[in-house]
LUMMARNU-704628 format. One line per field, with one value per residue: residue number from 1; residue in one letter; x, y, z of N, C-alpha, C in turn. Coordinates in steps of 0.1 Angstrom, whole numbers, plus 2048, in hexadecimal, padded with zeros to 3 digits. Layout:
N
num = (NUM|...) $
residuo = (a|...) $
n.px = (X|...) $
n.py = (Y|...) $
n.pz = (Z|...) $
ca.px = (X|...) $
ca.py = (Y|...) $
ca.pz = (Z|...) $
c.px = (X|...) $
c.py = (Y|...) $
c.pz = (Z|...) $
// end
This chain:
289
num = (1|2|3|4|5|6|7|8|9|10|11|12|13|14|15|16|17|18|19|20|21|22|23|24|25|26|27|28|29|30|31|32|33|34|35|36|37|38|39|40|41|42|43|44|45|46|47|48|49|50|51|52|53|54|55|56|57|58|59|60|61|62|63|64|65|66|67|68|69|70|71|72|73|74|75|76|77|78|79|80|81|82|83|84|85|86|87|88|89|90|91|92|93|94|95|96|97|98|99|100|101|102|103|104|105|106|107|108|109|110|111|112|113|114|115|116|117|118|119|120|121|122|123|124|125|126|127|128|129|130|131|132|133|134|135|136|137|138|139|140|141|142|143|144|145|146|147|148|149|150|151|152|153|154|155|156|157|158|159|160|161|162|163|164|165|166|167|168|169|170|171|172|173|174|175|176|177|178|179|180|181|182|183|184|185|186|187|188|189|190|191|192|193|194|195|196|197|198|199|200|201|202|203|204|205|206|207|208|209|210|211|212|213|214|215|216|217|218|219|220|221|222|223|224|225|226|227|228|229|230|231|232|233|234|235|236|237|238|239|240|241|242|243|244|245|246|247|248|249|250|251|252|253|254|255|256|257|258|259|260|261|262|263|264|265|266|267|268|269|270|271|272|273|274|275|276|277|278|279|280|281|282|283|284|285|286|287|288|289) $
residuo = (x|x|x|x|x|x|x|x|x|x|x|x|x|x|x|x|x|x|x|x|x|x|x|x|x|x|x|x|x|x|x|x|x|x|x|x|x|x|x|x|x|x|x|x|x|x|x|x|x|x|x|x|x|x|x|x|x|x|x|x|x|x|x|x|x|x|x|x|x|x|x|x|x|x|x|x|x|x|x|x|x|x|x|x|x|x|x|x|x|x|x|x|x|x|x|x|x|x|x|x|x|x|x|x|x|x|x|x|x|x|x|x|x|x|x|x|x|x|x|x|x|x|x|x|x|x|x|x|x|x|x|x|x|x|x|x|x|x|x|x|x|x|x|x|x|x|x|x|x|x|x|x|x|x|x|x|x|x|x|x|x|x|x|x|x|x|x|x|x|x|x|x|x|x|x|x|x|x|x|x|x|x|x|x|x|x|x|x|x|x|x|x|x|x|x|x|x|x|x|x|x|x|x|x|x|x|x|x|x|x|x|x|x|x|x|x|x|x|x|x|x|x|x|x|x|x|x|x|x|x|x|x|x|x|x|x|x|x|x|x|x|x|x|x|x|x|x|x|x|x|x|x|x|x|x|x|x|x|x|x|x|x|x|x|x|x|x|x|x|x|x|x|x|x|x|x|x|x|x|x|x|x|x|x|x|x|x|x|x) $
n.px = (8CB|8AA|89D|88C|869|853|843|821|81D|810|7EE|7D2|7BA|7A0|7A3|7AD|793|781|789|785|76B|764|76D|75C|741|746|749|732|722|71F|728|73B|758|770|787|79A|7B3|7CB|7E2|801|7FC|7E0|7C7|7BD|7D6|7E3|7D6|7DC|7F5|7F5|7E9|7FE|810|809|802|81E|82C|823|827|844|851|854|851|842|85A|863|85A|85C|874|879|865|866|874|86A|851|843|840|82D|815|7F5|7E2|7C1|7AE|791|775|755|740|746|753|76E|794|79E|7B6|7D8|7EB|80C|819|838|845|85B|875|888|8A5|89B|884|87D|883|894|8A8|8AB|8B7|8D4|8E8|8DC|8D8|8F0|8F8|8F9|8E8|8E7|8EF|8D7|8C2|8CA|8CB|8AE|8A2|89E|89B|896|879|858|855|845|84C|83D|83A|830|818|7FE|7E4|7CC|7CD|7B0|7A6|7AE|7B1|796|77B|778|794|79E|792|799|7B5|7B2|7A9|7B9|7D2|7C3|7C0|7D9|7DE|7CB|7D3|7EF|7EC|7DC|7F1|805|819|83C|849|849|855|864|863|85E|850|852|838|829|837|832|812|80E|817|80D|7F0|7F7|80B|828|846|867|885|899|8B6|8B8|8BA|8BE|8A7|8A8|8AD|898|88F|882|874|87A|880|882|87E|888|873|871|85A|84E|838|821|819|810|7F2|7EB|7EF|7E7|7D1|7D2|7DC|7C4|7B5|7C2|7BE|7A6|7A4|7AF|7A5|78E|779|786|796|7AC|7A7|79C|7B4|7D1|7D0|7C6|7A8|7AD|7C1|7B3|7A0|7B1|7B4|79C|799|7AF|7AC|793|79F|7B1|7A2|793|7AA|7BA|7A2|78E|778|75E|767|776|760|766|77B|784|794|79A|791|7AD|7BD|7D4|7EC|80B|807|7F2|7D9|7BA|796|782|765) $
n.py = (784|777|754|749|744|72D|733|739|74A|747|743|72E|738|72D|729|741|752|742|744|75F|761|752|762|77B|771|76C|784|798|7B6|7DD|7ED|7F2|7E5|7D7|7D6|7BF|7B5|7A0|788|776|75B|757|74D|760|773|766|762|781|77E|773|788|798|794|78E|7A7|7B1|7A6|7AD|7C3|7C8|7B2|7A1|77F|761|754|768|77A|768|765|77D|785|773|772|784|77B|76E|788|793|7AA|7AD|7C2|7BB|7C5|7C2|7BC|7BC|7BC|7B0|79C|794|795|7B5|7CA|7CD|7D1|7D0|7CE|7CB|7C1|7D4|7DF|7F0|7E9|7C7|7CD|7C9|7E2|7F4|7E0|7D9|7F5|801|7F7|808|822|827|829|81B|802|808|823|82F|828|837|850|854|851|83B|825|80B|810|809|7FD|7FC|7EC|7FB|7E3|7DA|7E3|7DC|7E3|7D2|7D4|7DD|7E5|7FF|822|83B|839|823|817|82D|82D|80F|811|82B|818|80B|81C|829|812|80D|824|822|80A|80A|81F|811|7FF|807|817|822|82B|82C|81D|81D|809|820|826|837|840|83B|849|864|863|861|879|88B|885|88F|883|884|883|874|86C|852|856|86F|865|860|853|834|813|7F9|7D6|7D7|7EE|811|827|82D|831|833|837|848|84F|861|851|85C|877|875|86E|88A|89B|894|899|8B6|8BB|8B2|8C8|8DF|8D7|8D5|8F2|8F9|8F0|8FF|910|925|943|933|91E|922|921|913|8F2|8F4|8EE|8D3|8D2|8D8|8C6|8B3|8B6|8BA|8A0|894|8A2|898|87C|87E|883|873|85F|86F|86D|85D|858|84A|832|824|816|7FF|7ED|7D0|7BC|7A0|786|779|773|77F|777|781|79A|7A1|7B2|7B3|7B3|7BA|7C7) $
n.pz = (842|843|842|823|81F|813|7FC|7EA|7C8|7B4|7B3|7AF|797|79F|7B7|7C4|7BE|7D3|7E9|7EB|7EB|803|813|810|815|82B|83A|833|825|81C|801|7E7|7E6|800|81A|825|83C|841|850|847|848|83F|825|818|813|807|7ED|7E7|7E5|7CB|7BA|7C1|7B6|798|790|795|784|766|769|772|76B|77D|785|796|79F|7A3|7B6|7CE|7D4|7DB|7EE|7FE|817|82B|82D|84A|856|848|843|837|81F|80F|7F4|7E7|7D2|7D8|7C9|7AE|7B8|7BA|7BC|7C3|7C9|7DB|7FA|809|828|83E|858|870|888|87B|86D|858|848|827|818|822|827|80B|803|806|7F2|7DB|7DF|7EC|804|829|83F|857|856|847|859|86C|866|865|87A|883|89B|8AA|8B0|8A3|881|861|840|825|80D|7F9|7E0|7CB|7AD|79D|77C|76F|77F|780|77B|775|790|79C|7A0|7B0|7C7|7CB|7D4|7E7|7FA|7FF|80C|821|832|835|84B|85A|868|86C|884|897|899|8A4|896|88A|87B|855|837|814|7F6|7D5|7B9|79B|796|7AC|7BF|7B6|7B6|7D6|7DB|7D4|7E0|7FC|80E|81E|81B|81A|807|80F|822|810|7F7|7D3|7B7|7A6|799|79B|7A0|786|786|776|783|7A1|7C5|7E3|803|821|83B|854|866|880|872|859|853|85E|84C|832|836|83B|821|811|81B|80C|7F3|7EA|7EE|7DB|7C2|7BC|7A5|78C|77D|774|76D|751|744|72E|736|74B|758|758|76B|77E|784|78E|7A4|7AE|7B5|7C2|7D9|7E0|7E2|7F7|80B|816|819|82D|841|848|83C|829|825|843|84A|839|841|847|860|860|879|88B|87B|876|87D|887|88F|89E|897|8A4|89F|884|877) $
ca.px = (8BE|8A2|899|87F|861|84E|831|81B|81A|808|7E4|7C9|7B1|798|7A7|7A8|77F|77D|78E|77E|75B|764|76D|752|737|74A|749|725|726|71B|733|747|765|773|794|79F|7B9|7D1|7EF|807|7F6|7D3|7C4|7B8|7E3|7E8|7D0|7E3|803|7F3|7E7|807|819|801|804|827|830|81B|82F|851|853|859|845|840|866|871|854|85D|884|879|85E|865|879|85D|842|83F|83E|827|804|7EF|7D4|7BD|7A2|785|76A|747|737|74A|758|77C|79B|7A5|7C3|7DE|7F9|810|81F|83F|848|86A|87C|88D|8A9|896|87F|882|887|8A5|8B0|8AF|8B7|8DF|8EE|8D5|8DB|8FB|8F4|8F8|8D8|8EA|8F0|8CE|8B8|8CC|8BE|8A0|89D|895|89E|88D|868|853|856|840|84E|830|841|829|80D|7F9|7D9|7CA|7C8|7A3|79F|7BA|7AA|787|775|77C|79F|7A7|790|79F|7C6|7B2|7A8|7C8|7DC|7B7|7C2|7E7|7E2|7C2|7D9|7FA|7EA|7DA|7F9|815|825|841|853|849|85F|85A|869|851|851|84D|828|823|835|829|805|80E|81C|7FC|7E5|7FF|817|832|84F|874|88D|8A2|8C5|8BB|8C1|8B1|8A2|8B1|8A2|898|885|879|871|884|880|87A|87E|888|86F|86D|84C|847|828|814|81B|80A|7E8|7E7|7F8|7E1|7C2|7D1|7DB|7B5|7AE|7CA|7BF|799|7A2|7B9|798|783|77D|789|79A|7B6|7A0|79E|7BF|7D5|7CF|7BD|79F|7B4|7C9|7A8|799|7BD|7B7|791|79A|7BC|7A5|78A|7A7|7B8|79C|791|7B4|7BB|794|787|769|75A|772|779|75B|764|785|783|79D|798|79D|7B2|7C5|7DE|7F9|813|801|7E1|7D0|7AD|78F|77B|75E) $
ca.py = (783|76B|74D|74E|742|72B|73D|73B|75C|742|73C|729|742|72C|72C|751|755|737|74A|76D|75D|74D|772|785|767|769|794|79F|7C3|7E2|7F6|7EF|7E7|7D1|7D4|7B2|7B3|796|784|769|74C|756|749|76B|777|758|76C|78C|77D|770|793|7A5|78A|78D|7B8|7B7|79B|7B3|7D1|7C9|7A5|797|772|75B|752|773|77E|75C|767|78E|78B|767|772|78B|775|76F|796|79D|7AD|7AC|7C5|7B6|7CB|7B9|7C1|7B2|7BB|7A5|792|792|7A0|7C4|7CF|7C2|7D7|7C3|7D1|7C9|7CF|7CF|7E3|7FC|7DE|7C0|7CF|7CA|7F5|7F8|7D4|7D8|801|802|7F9|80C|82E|82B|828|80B|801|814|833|832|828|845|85D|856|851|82D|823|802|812|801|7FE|7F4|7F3|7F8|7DA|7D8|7EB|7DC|7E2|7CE|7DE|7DA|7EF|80A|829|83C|83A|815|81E|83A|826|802|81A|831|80D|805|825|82C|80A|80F|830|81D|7F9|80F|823|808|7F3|80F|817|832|830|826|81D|814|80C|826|825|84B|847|839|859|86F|865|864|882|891|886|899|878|886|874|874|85C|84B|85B|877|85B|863|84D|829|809|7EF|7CB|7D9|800|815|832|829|83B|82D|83F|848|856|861|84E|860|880|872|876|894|8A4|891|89D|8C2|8B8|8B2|8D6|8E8|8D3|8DA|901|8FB|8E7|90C|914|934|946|92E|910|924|924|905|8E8|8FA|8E6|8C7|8D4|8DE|8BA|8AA|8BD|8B3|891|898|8A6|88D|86E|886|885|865|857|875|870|84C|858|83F|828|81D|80C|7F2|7E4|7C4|7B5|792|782|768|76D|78C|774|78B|7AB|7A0|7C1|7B4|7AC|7C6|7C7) $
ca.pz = (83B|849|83B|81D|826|809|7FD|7DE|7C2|7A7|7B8|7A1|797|7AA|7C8|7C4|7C4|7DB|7F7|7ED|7EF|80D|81F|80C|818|841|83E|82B|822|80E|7FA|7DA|7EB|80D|819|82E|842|847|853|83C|844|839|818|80E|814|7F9|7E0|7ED|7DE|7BE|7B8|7BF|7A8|78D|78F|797|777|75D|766|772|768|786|787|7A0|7A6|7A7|7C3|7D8|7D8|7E0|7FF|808|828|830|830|857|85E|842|843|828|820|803|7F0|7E2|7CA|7DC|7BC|7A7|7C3|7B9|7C5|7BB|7CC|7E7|7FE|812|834|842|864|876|890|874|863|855|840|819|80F|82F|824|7FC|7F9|800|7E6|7D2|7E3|7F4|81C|82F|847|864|84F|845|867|87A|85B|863|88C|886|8A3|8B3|8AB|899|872|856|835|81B|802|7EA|7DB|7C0|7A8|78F|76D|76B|788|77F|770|779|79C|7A3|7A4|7BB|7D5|7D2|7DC|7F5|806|806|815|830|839|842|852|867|86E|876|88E|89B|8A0|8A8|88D|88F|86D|84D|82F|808|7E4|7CD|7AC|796|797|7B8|7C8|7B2|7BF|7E4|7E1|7CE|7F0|804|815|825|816|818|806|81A|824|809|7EA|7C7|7B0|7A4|793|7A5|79D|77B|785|76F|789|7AA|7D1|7F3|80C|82F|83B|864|867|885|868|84C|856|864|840|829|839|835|812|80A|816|804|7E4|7E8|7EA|7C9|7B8|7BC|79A|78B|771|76E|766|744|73D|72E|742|75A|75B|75B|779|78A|785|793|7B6|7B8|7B5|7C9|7E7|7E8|7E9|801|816|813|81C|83B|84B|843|835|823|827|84A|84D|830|842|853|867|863|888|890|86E|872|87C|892|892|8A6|89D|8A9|897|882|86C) $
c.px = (8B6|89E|88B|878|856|83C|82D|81A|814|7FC|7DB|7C3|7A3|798|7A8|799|778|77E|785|771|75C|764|761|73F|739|745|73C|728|723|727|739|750|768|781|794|7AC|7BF|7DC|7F2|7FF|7E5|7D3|7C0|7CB|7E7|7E4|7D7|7EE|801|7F2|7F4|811|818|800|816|833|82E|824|83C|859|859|84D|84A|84F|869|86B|857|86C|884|873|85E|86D|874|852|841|839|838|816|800|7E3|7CC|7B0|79A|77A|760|73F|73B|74E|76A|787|79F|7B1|7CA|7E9|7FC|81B|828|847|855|86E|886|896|89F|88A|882|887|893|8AD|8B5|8B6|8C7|8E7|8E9|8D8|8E6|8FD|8F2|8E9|8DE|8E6|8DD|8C0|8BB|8C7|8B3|898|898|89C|89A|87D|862|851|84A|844|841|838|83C|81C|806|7EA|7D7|7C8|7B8|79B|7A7|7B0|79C|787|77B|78E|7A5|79C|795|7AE|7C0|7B0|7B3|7D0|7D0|7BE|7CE|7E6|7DB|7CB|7E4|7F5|7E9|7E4|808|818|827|848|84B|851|856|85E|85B|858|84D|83D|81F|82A|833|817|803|812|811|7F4|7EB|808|821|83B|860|87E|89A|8AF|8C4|8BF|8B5|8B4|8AC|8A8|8A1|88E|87D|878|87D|889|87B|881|87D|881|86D|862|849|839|81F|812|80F|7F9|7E2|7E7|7F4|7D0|7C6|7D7|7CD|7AE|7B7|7C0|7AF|79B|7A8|7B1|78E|783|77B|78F|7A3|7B0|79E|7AA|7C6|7D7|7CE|7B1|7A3|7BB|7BF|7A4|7A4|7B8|7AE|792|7A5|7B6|79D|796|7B0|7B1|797|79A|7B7|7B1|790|77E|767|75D|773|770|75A|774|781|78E|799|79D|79A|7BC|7D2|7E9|800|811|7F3|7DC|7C4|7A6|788|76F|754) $
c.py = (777|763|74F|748|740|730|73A|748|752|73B|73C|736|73C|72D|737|755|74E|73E|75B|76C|75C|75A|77A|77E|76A|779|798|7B2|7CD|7E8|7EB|7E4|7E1|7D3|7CB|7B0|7A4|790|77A|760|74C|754|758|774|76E|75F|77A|788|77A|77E|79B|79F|78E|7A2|7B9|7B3|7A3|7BF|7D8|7BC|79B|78D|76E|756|761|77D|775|765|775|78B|77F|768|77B|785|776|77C|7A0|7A0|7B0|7B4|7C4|7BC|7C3|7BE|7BB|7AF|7AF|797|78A|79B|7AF|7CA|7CC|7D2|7C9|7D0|7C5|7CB|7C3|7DE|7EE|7ED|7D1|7BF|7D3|7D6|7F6|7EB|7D9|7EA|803|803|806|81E|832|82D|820|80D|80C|822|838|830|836|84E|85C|856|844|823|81B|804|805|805|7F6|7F9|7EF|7F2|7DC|7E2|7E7|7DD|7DC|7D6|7DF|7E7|800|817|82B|839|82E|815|826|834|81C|80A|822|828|80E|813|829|81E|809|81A|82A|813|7FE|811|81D|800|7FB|80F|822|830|827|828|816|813|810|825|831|848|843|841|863|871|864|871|88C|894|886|88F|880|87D|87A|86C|85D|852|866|872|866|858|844|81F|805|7E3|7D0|7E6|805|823|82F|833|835|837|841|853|856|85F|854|86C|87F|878|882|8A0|8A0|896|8B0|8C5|8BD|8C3|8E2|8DE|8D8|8EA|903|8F8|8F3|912|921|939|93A|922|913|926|915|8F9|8EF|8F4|8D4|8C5|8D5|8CE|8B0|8AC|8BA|8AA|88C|899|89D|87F|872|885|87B|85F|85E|86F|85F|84F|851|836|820|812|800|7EB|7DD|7BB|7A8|78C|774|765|778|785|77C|794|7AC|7AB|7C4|7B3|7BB|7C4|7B9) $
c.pz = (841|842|834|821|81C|808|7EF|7D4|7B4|7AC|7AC|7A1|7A2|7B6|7D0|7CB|7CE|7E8|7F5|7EF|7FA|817|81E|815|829|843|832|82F|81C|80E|7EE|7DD|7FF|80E|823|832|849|847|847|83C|840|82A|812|80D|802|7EE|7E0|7E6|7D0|7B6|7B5|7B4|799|787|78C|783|767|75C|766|76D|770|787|792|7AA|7AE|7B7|7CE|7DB|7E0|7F1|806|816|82E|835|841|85C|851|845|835|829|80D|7FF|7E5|7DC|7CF|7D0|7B3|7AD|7BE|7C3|7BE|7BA|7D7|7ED|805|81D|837|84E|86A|87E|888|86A|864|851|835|815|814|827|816|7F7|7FB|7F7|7D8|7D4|7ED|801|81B|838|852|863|852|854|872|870|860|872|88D|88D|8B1|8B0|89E|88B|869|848|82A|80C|7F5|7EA|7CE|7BB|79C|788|76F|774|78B|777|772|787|7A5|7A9|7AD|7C4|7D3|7DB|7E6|7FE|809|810|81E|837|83E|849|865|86F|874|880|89B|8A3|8A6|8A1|88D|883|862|841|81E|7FD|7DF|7BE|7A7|799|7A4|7C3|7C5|7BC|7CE|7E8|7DD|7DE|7FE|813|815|821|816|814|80C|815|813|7F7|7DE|7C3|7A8|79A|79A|7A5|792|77D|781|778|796|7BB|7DC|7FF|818|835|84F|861|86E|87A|860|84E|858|854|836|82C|833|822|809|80E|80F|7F4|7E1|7E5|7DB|7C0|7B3|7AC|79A|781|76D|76C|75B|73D|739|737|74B|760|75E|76B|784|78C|78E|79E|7BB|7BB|7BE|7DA|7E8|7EB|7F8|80C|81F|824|834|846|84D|83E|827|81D|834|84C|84A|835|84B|855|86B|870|886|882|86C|877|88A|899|89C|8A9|8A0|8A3|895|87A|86E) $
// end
């Protein structure tokens, strides 16, 4: 295991707005919604950990210790992508990328015990084999923005922006502890997913149901775009929108196919990610926005 690597997960609340002004003031913009891209040592990464603290504390009960002990020997080889409200000028929602060579990311590191395969077992399952790895660590949204429109765009920022930053940076495997309703909805906007060495479902840091995943990354794209046109043909209304939960199921699929489409195409999305340069740390994936 690599040394932790002291980090903050209790930022003031001013220091929060102080640094999201400061990006929103450097990147001017229309849309709702920014996604900023950046390495450990940026101040908007700092708000990025307060965030996933302050999400992760609310629902699994892990506080500030218990996130220092978990991603503190990640930090160097984390990316951070941080969604931002312009309107309000807060933050909305954080992932955090993890990249490693197949062992020495958190899901390969933390899922043995949990599903019975050692790292070996589990890297030759899956071909991971020196390529590049990112494990998608975290995933979080504020409540405030959970629920309705604001919602399924702060999450399609986020997964437009790993599909756009992998690509970008090589990535040939992706991995991921899910939780029931964060593979339910990946598996909704048609992610390709397999858990690791064939495991089922375990606890893990608070989830009472959770899923070690391995996802061929050039894949995903290609299989969430045809997602959004199987889910649009399933949205067609018809007789069975009259029948029990038929108009409910029909409503699932429209909303299924536009995040589907979204996420596959970039449409109206790519244009709001900015790769803050000079701040991605290891990844130097160039300046955007």
């Amino acid at each position: 295991m690599i040394a932790a690597r002291t980090a903050r997960y209790d930022l003031e609340p001013a220091a929060v707005l102080r640094s999201t002004a400061d990006f929103l003031a450097a990147h001017p913009g229309g849309g709702r919604f920014v996604t900023a891209v950046v390495g450990p040592d940026s101040a908007l990464a700092a708000v990025g950990r307060a965030l996933e603290r302050q999400v992760f504390e609310a629902a699994f009960g892990n506080d500030a210790a218990v996130m220092a002990a978990e991603y503190g020997p990640y930090e160097e080889r984390s990316l951070f992508f941080v969604v931002i409200d312009r309107k309000r000028g807060v933050p909305a929602g954080v992932a955090r990328m993890i990249e490693s060579r197949g062992a020495g990311v958190k899901t390969v590191d933390d899922a043995p015990p949990h599903i019975g395969a050692d790292v070996a077992t589990i890297l030759a399952a899956h071909g991971m084999t020196g390529e590049k790895v990112w494990d998608c660590a975290t995933l979080a949204v504020l409540p405030q923005y959970r629920g309705g429109r604001s919602s399924l765009l702060v999450s399609t920022m986020i997964y437009r922006t790993f599909l756009v930053m992998g690509r970008r940076h090589g990535v040939r495997h992706a991995v991921s502890m899910l939780d029931r309703g964060a593979y339910r909805n990946l598996g909704l906007v048609g992610v390709p997913m397999r858990t690791l060495a064939d495991s089922g479902p375990f606890e893990y840091l608070g989830s009472a149901e959770n899923r070690a995943v391995h996802m061929d990354f050039p894949a995903i794209e290609g299989a969430v775009r045809e997602q959004a046109t199987r889910m649009r043909r399933a949205a067609r209304p018809g007789l069975a929108a009259l029948r029990r939960d038929g108009l409910r199921k029909l409503l699932t699929r429209r909303v299924a196919a536009e995040v589907s489409l979204r996420i596959g195409t970039g449409k109206d999305v790519d244009d709001h990610i900015v790769v803050v340069p000079g701040e991605q740390g290891m990844f130097d994936l160039g300046p955007t926005g």
